[in-house]
C-alpha positions as CSV (number, residue, x, y, z in Angstrom):
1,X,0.0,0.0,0.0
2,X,1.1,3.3,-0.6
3,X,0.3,7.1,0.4
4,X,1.2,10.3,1.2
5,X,2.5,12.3,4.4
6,X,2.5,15.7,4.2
7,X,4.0,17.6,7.1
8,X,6.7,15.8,8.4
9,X,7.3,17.6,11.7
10,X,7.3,16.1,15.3
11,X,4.4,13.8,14.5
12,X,4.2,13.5,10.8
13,X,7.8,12.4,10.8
14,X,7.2,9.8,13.2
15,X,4.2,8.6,11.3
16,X,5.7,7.8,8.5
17,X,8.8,6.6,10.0
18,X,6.0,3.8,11.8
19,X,4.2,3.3,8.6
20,X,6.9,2.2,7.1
21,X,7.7,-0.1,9.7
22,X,4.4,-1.7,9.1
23,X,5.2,-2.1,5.3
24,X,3.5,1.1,4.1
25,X,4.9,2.6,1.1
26,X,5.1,6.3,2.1
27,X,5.8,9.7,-0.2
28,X,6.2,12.8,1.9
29,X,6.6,16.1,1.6
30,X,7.6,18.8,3.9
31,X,8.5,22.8,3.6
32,X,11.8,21.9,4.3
33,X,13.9,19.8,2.5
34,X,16.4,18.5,5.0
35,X,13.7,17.1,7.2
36,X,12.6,14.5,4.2
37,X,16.1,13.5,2.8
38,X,16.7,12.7,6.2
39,X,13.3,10.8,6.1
40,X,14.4,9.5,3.0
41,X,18.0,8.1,3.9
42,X,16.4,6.6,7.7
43,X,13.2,4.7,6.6
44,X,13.1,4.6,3.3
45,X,10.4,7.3,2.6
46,X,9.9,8.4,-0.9
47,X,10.8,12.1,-0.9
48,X,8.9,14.7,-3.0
49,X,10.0,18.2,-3.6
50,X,6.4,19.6,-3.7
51,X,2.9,18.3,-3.2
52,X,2.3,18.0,-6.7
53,X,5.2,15.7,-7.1
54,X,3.7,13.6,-3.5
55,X,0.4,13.0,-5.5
56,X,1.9,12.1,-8.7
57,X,3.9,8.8,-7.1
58,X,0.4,7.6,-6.1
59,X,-2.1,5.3,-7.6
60,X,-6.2,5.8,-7.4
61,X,-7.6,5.5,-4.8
62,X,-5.0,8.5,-3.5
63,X,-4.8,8.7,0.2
64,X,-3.1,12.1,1.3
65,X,-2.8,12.4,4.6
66,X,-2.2,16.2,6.0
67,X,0.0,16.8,10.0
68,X,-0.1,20.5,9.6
69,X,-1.0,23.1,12.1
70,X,-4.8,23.3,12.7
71,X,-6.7,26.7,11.1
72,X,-5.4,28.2,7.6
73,X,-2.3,26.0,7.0
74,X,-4.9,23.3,7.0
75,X,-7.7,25.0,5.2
76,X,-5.2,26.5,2.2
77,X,-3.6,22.8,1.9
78,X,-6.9,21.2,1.6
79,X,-8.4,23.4,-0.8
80,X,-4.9,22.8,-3.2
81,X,-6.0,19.2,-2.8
82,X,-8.9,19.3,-4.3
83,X,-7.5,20.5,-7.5
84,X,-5.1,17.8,-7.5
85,X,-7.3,15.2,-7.0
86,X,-10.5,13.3,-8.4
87,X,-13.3,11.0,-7.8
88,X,-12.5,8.4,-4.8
89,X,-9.3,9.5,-3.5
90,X,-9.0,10.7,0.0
91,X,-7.3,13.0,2.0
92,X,-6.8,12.4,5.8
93,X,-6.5,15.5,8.1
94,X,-4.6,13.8,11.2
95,X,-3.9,17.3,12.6
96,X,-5.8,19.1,15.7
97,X,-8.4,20.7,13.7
98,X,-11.7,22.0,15.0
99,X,-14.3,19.4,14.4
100,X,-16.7,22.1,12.9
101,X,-14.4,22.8,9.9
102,X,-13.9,19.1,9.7
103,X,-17.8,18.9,9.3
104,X,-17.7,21.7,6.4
105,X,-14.5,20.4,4.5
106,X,-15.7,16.7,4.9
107,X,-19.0,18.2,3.0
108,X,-17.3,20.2,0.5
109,X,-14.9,17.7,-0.7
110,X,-17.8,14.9,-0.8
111,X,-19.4,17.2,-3.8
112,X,-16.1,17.0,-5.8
113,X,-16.3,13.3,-5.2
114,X,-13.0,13.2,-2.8
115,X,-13.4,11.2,0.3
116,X,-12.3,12.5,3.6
117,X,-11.2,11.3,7.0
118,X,-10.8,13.7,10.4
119,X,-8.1,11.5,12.7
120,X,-7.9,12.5,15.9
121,X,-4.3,11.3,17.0
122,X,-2.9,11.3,20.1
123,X,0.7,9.7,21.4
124,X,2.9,12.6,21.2
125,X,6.7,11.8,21.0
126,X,6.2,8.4,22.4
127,X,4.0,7.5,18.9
128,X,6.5,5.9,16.9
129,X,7.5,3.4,19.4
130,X,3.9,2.9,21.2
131,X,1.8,3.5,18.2
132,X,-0.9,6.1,18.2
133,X,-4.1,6.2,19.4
134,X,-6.7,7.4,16.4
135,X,-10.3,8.5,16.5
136,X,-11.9,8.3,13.1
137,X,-14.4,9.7,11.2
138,X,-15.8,9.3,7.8
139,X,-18.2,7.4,6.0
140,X,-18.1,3.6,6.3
141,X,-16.3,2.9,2.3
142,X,-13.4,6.0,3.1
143,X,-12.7,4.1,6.8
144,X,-12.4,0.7,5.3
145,X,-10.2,1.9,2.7
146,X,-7.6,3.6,5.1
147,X,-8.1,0.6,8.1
148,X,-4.6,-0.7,6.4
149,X,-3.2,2.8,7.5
150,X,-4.9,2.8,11.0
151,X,-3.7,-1.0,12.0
152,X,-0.1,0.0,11.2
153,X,-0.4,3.5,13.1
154,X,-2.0,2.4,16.2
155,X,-0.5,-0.1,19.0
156,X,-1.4,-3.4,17.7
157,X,-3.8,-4.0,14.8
158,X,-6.9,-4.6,16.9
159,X,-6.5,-1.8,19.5
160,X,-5.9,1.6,19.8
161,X,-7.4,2.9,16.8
162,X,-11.5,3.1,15.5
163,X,-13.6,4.3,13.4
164,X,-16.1,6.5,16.1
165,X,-18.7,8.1,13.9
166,X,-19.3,10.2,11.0
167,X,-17.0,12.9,9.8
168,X,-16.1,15.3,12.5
169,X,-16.5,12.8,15.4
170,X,-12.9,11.6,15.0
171,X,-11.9,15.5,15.5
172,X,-14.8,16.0,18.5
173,X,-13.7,13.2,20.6
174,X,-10.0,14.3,20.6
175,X,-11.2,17.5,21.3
176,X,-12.8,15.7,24.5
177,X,-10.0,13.9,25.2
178,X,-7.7,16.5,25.2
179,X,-10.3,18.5,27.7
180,X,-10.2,15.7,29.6
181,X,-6.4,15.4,29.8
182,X,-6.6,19.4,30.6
183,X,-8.4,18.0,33.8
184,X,-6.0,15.3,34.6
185,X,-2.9,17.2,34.7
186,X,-3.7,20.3,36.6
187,X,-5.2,17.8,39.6
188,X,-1.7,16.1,39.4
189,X,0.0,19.6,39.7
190,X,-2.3,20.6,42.2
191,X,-1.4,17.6,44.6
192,X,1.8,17.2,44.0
193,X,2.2,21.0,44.7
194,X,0.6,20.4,47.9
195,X,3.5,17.6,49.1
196,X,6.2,20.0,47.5
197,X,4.7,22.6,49.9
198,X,4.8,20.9,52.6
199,X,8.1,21.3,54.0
200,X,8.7,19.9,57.5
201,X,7.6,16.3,56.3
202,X,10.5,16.7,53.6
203,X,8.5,14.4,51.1
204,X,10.5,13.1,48.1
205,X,8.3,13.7,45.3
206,X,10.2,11.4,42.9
207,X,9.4,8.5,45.6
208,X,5.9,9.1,46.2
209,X,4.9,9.7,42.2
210,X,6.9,6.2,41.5
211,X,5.3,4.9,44.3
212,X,1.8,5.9,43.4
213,X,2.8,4.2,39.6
214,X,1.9,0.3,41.3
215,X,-1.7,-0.4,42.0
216,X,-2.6,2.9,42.9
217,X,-5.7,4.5,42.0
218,X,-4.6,7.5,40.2
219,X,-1.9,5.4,38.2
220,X,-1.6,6.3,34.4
221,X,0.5,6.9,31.9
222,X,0.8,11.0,33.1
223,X,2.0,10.0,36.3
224,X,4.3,8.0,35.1
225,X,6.1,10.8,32.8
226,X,5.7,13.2,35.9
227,X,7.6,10.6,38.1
228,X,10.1,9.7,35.3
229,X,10.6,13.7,35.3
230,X,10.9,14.3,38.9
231,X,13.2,11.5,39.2
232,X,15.6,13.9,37.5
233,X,15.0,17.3,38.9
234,X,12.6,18.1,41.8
235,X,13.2,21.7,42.0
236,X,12.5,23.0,38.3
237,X,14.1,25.9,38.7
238,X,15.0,26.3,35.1
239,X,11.3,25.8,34.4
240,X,8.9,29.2,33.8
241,X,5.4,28.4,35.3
242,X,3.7,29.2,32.1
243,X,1.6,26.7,30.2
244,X,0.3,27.6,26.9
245,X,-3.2,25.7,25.7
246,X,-3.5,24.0,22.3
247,X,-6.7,25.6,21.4
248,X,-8.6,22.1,21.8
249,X,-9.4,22.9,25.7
250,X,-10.9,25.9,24.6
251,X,-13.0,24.4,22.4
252,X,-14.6,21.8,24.8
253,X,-15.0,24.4,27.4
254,X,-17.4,26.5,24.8
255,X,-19.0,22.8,23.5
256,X,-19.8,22.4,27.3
257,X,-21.7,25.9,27.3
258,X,-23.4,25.0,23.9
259,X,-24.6,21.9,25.0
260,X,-25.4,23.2,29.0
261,X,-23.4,20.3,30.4
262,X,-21.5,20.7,33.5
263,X,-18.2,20.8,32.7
264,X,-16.0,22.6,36.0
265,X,-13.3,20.5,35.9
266,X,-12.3,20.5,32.0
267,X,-13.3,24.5,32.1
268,X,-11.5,25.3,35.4
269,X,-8.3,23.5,34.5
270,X,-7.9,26.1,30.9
271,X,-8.5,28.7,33.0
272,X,-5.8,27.9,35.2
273,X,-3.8,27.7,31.7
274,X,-4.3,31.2,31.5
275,X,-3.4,32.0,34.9
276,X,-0.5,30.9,34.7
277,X,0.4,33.6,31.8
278,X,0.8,35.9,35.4
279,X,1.3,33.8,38.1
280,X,3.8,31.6,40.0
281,X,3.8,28.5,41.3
282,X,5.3,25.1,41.1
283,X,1.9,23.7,40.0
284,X,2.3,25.0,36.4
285,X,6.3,24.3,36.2
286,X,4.5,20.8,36.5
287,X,2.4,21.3,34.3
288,X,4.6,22.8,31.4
289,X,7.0,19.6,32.4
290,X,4.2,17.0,31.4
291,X,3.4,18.7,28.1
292,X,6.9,18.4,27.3
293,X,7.0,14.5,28.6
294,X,4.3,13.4,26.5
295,X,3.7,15.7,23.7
296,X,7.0,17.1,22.7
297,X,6.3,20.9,23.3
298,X,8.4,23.3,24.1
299,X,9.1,24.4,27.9
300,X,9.6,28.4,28.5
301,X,12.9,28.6,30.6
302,X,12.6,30.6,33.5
303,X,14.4,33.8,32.0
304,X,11.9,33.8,29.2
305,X,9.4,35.1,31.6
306,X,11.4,37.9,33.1
């Protein structure tokens, strides 16, 4: 099978370097040229020097698949798809995109006869060796086509990846799952800011996070990048306490208004997010650590905020 990656940054590049583990035949593209002969020398990876090269090493049915930056990046590279393309190929947007403009595009590309697929994908940095986790939609014939691209992405080929719902649920539920992971970390930082603060039991945080790890309640895979972390440095010193928010928080928080569901938790840890754009505390050093952990972002040093 073959297809095309275009966006080879910290996740696209470790897509394709996994889909060609699982046998995939991938062509990729990416605005800069180092990044795929690198991909091309490491894995294998058929390297294109524009996207009009990517989708002319493919056969029908095409299946582009797009890691770029949620908004117009995503929007302007969708809409140059459609001209390059034609009746049954796909194009796969694996990207953080907002599940309403996955609803519209999913609608406008169907009337040109181009199948589409919104993959919300979620691993981080830890992807390529764990395999991703992917929430699909589309219609039924796109999401059978593209399940030889799933199985090879995801963890093991009957785990870790389905095919949720219509286009734009694949989108919505990361959406919810990164609202929910909003939730999860700031009630680790919270607690663990607690034991930090208090002093005159001297409490080694690296202990208690690796002992909380083994058959405790609050065990996951968080805790154990926090504990791997603190194993390493306690103080964070070098570590600004700002944490910036991906967008996809934001968006649950206003779905939660829209629908009138209760949602204090998810909505109470963005706005912590933005508090922390002027306060201090070692709660959000945490915070900015764990996003760095799992996702690969980048953490502010502490003179950046001076």
């Amino acid at each position: 099978m073959r297809m095309a990656m275009i966006g080879l940054g910290k996740m696209g590049g470790n897509m394709a370097r996994r889909l060609r583990r699982g046998g995939v035949e991938v062509v990729g593209y990416d605005r800069s040229g180092d990044v795929v002969e690198k991909l091309v020398s490491e894995c294998g990876m058929i390297g294109a020097a524009s996207v009009v090269d990517a989708i002319a090493e493919l056969a029908s049915p095409r299946i582009v698949w797009i890691m770029l930056p949620s908004g117009e990046p995503t929007e302007i590279q969708i809409r140059e798809l459609a001209t390059l393309l034609s009746g049954g190929d796909i194009v796969i947007d694996g990207g953080n995109s907002n599940y309403h403009d996955s609803r519209r595009r999913g609608a406008w590309l169907r009337e040109r006869g181009i199948g589409f697929m919104d993959a919300g994908t979620s691993g981080g940095v830890w992807g390529l060796e764990n395999g991703y986790c992917l929430m699909v939609g589309a219609e039924p014939e796109v999401a059978a086509t593209v399940e030889p691209v799933l199985k090879a992405l995801a963890p093991a080929p009957d785990r870790g990846w389905a095919h949720v719902g219509p286009v734009g649920s694949g989108h919505f539920t990361k959406m919810v799952h990164n609202g929910i992971e909003y939730g999860m970390m700031q009630a680790l930082s919270e607690g663990l800011a607690l034991i930090e603060g208090k002093r005159e039991f001297a409490l080694d945080l690296a202990q208690i996070t690796e002992l909380w790890r083994h058959s405790s309640v609050v065990r996951s895979w968080l805790l154990d990048l926090t504990a791997e972390a603190l194993h390493s440095d306690q103080k964070l010193e070098g570590i600004a306490p700002y944490v910036a928010d991906s967008g996809e928080g934001r968006w649950t928080a206003i779905e939660a208004i829209d629908q009138g569901v209760a949602a204090p938790v998810l909505s109470m840890a963005l706005q912590m997010r933005f508090l922390s754009q002027d306060d201090q505390g070692y709660g959000f050093k945490l915070l900015s650590l764990m996003r760095n952990a799992f996702g690969g972002h980048a953490v502010k040093a502490q003179h950046e905020n001076n």
